[in-house]
C-alpha positions as CSV (number, residue, x, y, z in Angstrom):
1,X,-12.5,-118.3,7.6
2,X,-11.9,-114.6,7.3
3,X,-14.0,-112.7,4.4
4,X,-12.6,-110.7,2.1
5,X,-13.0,-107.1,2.1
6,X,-15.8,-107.1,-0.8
7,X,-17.8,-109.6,0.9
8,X,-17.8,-107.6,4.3
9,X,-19.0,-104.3,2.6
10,X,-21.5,-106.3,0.9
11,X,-23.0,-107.6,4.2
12,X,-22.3,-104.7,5.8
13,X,-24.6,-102.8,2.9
14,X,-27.3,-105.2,2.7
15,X,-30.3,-104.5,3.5
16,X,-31.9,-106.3,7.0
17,X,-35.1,-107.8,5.4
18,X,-35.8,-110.7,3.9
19,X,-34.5,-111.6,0.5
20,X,-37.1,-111.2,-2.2
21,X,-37.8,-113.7,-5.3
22,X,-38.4,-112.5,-8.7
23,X,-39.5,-114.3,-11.9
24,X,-38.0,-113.8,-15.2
25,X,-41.7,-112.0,-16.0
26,X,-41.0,-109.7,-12.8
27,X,-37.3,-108.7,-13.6
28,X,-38.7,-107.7,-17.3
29,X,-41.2,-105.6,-16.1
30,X,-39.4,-103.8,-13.8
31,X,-36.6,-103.2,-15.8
32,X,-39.1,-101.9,-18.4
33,X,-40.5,-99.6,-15.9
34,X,-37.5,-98.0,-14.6
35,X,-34.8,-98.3,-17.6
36,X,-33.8,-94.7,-18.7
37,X,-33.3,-95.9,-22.2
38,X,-36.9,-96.8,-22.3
39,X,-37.7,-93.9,-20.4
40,X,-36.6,-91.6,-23.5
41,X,-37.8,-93.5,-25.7
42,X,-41.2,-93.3,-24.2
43,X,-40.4,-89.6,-24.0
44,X,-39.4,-89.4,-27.8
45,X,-42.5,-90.9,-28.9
46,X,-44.4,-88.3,-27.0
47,X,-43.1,-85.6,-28.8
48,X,-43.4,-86.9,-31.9
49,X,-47.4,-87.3,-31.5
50,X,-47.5,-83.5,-30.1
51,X,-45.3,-83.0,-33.0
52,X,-47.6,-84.2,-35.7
53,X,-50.3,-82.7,-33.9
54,X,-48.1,-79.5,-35.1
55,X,-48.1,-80.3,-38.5
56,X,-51.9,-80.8,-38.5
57,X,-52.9,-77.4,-37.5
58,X,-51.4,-75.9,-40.6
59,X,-54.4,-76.9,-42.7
60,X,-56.8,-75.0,-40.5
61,X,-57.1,-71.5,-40.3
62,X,-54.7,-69.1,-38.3
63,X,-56.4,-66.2,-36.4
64,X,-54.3,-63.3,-34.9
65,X,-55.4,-60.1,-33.1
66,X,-53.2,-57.1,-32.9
67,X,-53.2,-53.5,-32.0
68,X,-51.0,-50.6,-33.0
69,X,-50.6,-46.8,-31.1
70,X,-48.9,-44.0,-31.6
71,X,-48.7,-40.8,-30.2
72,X,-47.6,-37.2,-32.1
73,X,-47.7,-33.9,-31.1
74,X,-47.7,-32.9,-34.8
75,X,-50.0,-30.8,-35.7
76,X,-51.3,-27.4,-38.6
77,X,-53.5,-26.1,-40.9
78,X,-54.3,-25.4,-44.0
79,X,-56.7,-23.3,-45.8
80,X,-58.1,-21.3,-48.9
81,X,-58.8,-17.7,-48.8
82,X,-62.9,-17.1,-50.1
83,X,-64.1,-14.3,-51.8
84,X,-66.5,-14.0,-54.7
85,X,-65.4,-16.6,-58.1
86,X,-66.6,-15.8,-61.4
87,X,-69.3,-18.1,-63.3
88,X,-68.9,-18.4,-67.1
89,X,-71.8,-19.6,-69.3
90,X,-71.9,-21.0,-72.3
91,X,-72.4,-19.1,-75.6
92,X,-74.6,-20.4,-78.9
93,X,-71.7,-22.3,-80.2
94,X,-71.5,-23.9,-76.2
95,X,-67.8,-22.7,-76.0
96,X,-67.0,-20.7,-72.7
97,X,-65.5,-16.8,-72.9
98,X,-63.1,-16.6,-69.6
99,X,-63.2,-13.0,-71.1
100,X,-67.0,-12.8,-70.9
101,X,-68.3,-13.6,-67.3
102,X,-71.7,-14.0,-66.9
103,X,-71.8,-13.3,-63.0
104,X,-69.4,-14.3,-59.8
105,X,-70.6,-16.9,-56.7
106,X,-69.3,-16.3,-53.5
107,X,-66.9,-19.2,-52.1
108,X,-66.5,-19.0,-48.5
109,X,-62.8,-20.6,-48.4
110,X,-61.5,-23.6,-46.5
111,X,-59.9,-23.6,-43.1
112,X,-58.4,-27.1,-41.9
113,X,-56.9,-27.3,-38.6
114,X,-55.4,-30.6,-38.1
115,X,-53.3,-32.5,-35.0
116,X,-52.4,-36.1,-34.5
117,X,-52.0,-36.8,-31.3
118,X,-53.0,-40.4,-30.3
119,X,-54.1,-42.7,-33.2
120,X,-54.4,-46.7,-32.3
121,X,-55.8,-49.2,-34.2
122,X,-56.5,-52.9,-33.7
123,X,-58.5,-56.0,-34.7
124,X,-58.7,-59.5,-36.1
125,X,-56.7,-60.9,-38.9
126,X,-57.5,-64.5,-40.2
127,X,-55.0,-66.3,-42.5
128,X,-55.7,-69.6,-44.8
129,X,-53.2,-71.7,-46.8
130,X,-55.3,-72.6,-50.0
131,X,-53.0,-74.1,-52.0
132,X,-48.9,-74.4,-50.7
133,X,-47.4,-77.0,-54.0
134,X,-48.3,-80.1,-51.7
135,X,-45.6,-78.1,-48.9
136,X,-48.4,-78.6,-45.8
137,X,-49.2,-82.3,-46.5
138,X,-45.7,-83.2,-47.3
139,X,-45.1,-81.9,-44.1
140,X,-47.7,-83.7,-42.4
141,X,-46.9,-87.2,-43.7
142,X,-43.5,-86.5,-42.6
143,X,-44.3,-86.1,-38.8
144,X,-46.8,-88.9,-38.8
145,X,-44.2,-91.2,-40.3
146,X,-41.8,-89.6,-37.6
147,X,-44.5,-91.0,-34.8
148,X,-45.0,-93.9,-36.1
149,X,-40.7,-94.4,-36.5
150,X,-40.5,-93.0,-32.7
151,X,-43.1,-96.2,-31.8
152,X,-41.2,-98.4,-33.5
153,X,-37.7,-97.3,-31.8
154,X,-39.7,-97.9,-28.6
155,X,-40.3,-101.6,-29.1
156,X,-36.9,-101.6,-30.7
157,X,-35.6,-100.7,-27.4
158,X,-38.3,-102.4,-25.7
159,X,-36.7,-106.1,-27.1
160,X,-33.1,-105.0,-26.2
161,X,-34.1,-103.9,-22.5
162,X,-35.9,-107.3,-22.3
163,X,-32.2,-109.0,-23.6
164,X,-30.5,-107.7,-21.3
165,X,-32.8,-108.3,-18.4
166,X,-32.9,-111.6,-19.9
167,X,-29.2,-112.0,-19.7
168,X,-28.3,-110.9,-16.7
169,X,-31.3,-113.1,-14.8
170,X,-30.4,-116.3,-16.9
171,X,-26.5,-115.0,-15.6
172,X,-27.7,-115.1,-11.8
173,X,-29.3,-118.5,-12.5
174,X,-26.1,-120.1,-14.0
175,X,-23.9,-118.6,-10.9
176,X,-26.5,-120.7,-8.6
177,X,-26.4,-123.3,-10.1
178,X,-22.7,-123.3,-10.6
179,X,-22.6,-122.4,-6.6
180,X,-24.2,-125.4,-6.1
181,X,-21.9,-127.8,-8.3
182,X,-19.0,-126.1,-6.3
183,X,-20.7,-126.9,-2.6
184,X,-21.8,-130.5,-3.9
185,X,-18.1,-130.7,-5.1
186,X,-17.0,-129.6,-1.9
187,X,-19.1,-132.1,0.1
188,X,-17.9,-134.9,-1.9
189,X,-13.8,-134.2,-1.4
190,X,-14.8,-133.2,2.4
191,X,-15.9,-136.9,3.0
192,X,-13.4,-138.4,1.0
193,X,-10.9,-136.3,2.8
194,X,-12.4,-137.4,6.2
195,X,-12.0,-141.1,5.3
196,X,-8.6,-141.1,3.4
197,X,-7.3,-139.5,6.8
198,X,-9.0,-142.1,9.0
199,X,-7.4,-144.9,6.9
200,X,-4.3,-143.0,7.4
201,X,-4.1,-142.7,11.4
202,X,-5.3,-146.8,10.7
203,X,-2.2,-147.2,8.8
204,X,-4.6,-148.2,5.8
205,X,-3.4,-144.9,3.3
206,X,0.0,-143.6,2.9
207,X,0.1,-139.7,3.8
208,X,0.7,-139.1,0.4
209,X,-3.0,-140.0,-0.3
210,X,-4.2,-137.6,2.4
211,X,-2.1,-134.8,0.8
212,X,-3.9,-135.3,-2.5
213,X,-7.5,-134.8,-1.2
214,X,-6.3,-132.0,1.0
215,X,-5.4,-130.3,-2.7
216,X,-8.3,-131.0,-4.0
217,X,-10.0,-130.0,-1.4
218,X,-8.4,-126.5,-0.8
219,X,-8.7,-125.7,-4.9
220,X,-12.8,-126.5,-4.6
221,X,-12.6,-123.7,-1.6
222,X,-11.4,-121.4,-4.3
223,X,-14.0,-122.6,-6.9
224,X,-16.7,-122.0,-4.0
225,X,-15.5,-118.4,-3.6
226,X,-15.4,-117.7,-7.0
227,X,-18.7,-119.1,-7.3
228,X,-20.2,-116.6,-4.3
229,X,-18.7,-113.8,-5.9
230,X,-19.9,-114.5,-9.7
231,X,-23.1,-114.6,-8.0
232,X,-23.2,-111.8,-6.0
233,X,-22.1,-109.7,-8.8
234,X,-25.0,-111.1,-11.4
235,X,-27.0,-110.2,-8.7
236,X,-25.5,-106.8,-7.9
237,X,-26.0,-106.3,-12.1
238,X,-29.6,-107.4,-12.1
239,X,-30.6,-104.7,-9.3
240,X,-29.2,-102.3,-11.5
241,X,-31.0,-103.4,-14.8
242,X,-34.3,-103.9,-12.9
243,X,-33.9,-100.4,-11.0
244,X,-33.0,-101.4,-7.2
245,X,-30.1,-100.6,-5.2
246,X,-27.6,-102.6,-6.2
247,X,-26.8,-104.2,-2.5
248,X,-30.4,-105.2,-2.6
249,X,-30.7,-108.9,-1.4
250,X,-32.7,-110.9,-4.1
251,X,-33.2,-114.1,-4.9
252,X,-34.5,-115.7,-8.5
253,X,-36.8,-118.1,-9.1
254,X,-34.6,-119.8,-11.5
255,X,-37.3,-120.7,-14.0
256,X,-36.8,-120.3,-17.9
257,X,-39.4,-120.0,-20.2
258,X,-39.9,-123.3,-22.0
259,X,-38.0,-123.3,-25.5
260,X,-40.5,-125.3,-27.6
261,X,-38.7,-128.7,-28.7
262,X,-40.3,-128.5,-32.2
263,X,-39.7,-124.5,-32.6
264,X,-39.7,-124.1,-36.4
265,X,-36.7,-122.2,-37.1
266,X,-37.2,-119.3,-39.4
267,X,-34.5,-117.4,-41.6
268,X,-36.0,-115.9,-44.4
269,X,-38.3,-113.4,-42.6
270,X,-37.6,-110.3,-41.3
271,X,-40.6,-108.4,-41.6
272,X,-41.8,-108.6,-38.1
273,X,-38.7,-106.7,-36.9
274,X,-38.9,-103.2,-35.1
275,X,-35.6,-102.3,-37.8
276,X,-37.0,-103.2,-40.7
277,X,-40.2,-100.9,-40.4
278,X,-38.2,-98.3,-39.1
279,X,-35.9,-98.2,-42.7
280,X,-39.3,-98.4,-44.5
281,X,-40.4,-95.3,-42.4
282,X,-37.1,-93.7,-43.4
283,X,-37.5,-94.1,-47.0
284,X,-41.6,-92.7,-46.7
285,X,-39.8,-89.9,-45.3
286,X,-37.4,-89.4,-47.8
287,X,-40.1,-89.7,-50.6
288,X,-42.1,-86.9,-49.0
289,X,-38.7,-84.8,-48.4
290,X,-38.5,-84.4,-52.2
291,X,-42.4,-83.7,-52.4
292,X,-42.0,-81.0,-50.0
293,X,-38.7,-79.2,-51.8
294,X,-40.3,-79.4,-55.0
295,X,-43.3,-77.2,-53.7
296,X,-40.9,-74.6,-53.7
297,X,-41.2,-74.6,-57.6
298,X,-45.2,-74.2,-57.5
299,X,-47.4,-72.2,-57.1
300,X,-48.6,-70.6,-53.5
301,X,-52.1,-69.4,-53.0
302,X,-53.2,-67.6,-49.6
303,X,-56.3,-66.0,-48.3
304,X,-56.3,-63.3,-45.6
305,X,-59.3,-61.5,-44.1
306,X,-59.0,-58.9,-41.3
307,X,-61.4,-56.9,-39.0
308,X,-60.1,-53.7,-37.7
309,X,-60.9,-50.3,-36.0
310,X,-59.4,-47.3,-36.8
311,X,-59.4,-43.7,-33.9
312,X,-57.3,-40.9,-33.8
313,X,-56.4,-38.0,-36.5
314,X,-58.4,-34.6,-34.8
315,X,-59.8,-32.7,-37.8
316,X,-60.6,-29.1,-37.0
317,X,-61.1,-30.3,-33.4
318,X,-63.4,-34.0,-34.5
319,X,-61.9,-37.2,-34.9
320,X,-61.5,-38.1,-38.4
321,X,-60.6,-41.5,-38.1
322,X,-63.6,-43.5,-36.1
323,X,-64.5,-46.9,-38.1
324,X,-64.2,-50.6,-38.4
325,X,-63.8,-52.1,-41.5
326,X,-63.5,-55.2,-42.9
327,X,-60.4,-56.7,-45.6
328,X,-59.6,-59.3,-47.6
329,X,-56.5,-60.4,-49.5
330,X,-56.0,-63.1,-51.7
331,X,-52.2,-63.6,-52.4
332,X,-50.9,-65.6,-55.3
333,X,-47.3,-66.3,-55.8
334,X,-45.7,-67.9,-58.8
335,X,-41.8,-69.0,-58.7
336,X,-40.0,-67.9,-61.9
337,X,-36.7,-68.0,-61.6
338,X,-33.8,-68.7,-58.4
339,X,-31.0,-69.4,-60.7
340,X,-31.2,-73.2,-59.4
341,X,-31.3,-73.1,-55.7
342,X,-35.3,-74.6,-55.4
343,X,-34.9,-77.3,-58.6
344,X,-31.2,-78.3,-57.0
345,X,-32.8,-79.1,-54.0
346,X,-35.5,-81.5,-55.3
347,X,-32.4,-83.6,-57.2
348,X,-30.8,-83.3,-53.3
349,X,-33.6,-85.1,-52.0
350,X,-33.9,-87.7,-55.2
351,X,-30.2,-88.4,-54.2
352,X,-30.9,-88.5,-50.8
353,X,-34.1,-91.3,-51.3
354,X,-32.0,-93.3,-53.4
355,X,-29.3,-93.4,-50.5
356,X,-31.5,-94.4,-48.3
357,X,-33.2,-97.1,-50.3
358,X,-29.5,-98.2,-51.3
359,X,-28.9,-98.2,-46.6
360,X,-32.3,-99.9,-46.7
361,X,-31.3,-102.9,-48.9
362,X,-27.9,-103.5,-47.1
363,X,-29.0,-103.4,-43.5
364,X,-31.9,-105.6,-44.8
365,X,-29.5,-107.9,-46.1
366,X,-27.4,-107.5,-42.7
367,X,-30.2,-108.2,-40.6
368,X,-31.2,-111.7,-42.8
369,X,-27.8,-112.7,-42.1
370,X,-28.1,-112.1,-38.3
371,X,-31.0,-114.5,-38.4
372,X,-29.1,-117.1,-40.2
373,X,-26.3,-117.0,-38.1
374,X,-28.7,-116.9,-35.2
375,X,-30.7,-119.8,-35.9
376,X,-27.6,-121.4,-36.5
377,X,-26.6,-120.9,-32.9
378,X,-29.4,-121.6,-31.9
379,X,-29.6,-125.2,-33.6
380,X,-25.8,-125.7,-32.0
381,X,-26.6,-125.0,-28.5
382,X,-29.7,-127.3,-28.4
383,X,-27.2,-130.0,-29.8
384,X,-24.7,-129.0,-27.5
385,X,-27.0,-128.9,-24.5
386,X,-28.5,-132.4,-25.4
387,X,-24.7,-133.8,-25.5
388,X,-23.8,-132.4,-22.0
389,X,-27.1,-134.3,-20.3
390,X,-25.8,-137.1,-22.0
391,X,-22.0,-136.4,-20.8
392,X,-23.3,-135.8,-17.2
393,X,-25.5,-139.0,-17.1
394,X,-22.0,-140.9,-18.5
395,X,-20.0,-139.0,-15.7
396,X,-22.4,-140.0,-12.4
397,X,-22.4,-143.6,-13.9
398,X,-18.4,-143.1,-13.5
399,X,-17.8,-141.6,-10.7
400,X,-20.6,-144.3,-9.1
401,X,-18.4,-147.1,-10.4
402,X,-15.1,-145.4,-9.8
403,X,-16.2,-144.8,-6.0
404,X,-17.4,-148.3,-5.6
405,X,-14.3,-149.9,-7.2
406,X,-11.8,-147.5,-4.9
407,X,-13.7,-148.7,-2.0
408,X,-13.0,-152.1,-2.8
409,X,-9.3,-151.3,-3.8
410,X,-9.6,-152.0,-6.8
411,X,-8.7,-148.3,-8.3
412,X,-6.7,-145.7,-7.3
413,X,-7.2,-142.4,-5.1
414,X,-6.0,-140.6,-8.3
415,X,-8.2,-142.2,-10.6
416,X,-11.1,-142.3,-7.8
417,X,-10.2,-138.0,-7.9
418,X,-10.2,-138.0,-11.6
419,X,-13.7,-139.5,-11.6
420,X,-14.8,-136.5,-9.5
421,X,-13.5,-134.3,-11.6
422,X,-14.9,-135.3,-14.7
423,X,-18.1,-135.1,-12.7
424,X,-17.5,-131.3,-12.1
425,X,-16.4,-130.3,-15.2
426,X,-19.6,-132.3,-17.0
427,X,-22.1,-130.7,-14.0
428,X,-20.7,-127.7,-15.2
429,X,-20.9,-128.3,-19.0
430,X,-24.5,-129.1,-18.5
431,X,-24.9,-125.7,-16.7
432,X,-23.3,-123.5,-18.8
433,X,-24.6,-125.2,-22.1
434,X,-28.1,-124.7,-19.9
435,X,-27.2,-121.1,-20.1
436,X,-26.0,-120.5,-23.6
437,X,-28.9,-122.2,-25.1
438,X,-31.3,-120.0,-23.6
439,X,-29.5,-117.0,-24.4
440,X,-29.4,-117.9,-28.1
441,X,-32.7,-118.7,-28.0
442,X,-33.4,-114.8,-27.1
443,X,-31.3,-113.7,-29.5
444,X,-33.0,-115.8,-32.5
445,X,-36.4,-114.2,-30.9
446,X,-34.8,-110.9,-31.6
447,X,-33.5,-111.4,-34.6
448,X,-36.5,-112.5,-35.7
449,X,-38.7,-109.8,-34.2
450,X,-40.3,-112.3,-31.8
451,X,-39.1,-110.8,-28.5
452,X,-41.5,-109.8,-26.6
């Protein structure tokens, strides 16, 4: 039998060692290990935490040091001639007479020689909000309620990482098994084939009988090959979810976790799901969106103290400038009037919060009925799963009779081939009903905020 091009690059790719067996527990951890989407996530919670940290530092105190220098070649003087300057005394009424001087002083005149030249300063300067209108802590609720939305998106995508991982290994079990309906298939219509022919060359069976198996025979080659490729490409998709090359050779273990028999099917709580704490985060941060815009409309108070040195400014050749000194501010700042830009944005955020409680109520509602519907799919596929053991017991009690019965003559090859078929198609049934009840089961975990 010649191979197909896919299967000899896929041989051709794979690696020489030995194939490796994972559990469903495995294939979840790995895949949450080396998934980018859970990567980011990780990533996005990490800055949200640095980010509050952020926010936090704004109630503490904010110290600075600076320093200033400049350089002139500016320079002068300035000055007042001396000389001798009259002195008035009073009289007996205690009026002075500018007429009348009573004697002169000598004043020996000012001479001020003055050049810039380098003058620096520097120092410390210490800032501290005191009161902001609520502005700091709005601000600071807002970034812890951003973490704690960021950790909830991370077991939000947490869940759907496992779902998938769960899919695709529950996918490479149903392609064995169904690879081993289609060999057992095989083997049945290769033996039958071998002794329709011998009663042929016996003269026991027309030819016509032969050609009928051979049919058969050839269309369960195709279902084989099908088979080998649906599995090799769950496989290929399962490397890729779990993080390995995708021509890795693995094998499963083909276990499912138990689904409990008298699992009580809830569909009136929602509580427990990543979504629903994430809108409740939303509308917190809404709610603190209009606190901090309406700090705009309050008052600000501020306190800031410095520490600085002062050198430079030559005065009649000594530096007149040579001192540190210590400041303090305290700012106060009362809005009055913005002709409606700070008050229009508090009714922006009102309208925004009520949007968001509106988008809260809806996807809340949307979400209840994803866990109806999945509950509901899930109580369908353990039905339909019991009916297909049940169909598959009722088809290996046929094609036992039917095979017994043609060996005896008393049935025909075609019904004897029909038998066999049912048989398939029920093994198959069973499989694939095997398959979808697990996967429904997942997705009522899900949607109930179970999944873990």
């Amino acid at each position: 039998m010649i191979l197909p091009l896919c299967c000899l690059l896929w041989h051709l790719a794979a690696p020489a060692w030995a194939q490796e067996t994972l559990s469903l527990k495995e294939c979840r951890e790995m895949a949450l290990k080396y998934n980018k989407e859970m990567a980011a996530s990780v990533k996005q919670t990490e800055s949200a935490r640095y980010t509050a940290r952020s926010y936090k530092g704004n109630f503490f105190p904010n110290f600075t040091a600076g320093g200033t220098g400049l350089y002139s070649n500016a320079d002068g003087s300035y000055g007042i001639a001396g000389g001798n300057l009259p002195v008035f005394l009073p009289d007996g009424t205690g009026q002075f007479n500018p007429g009348q001087p009573a004697g002169f002083a000598y004043f020996p005149g000012i001479s001020l020689d003055y050049k810039i030249g380098w003058v620096y300063m520097g120092g410390v300067q210490m800032e501290q909000p005191l009161y902001m209108g609520g502005k700091i802590r709005a601000a600071y609720k807002m970034s812890l309620l951003g973490k704690e939305m960021a950790q909830m998106n991370e077991t939000l995508t947490a869940t759907e990482v496992i779902q998938q991982t769960d899919q695709a290994y529950a996918l490479v079990v149903k392609a064995k098994e169904m690879k081993t309906v289609a060999d057992a298939y095989h083997a049945v219509l290769t033996e039958l084939h071998k002794n329709v022919e011998s009663a042929y060359k016996h003269g026991l069976k027309p030819q016509n009988d032969v050609l009928k198996v051979q049919v058969k025979l050839n269309e369960s080659e195709l279902g084989i090959r099908k088979a080998e490729n649906a599995l090799r490409l769950a496989t290929m998709n399962l490397c890729h979810l779990i993080g390995k090359p995708l021509t890795t050779k693995i094998r499963v273990s083909g276990d499912f976790p138990e689904i409990e028999k008298d699992l009580e099917v809830q569909v009136l709580d929602i509580t427990r799901r990543p979504e629903y704490s994430i809108l409740d985060k939303q509308v917190a941060i809404a709610r603190q969106q209009v606190k901090l815009n309406r700090s705009e409309l309050l008052p600000q108070v501020g306190i800031k103290g410095s520490y600085d040195y002062v050198h430079g400014l030559e005065l009649n050749n000594k530096n007149f400038l040579d001192k540190a000194s210590f400041s303090v501010l305290l700012n106060i700042s009362i809005p009055l009037f913005h002709f409606g830009e700070r008050s229009n944005k508090v009714r922006a955020a009102k309208a925004k919060l009520e949007q968001t409680r509106l988008q809260q109520q809806n996807l809340n509602e949307q979400m209840l009925l994803e866990l109806t519907q999945a509950a509901n799919n899930l109580d369908e596929a353990k039905l339909e799963s019991e009916l297909a053991d049940r169909s598959l017991q009722q088809a290996e009690e046929n094609r036992r009779v039917s095979k017994s019965q043609y060996e005896v003559g008393l049935e025909t090859l075609s019904d004897h081939l029909e038998a066999q078929a049912l048989w398939q198609q029920a093994y198959e049934t069973k499989v694939d009903a095997r398959f979808q009840l697990y996967l429904n089961y997942v997705a009522y975990l899900k949607a109930a905020g179970t999944l873990r």
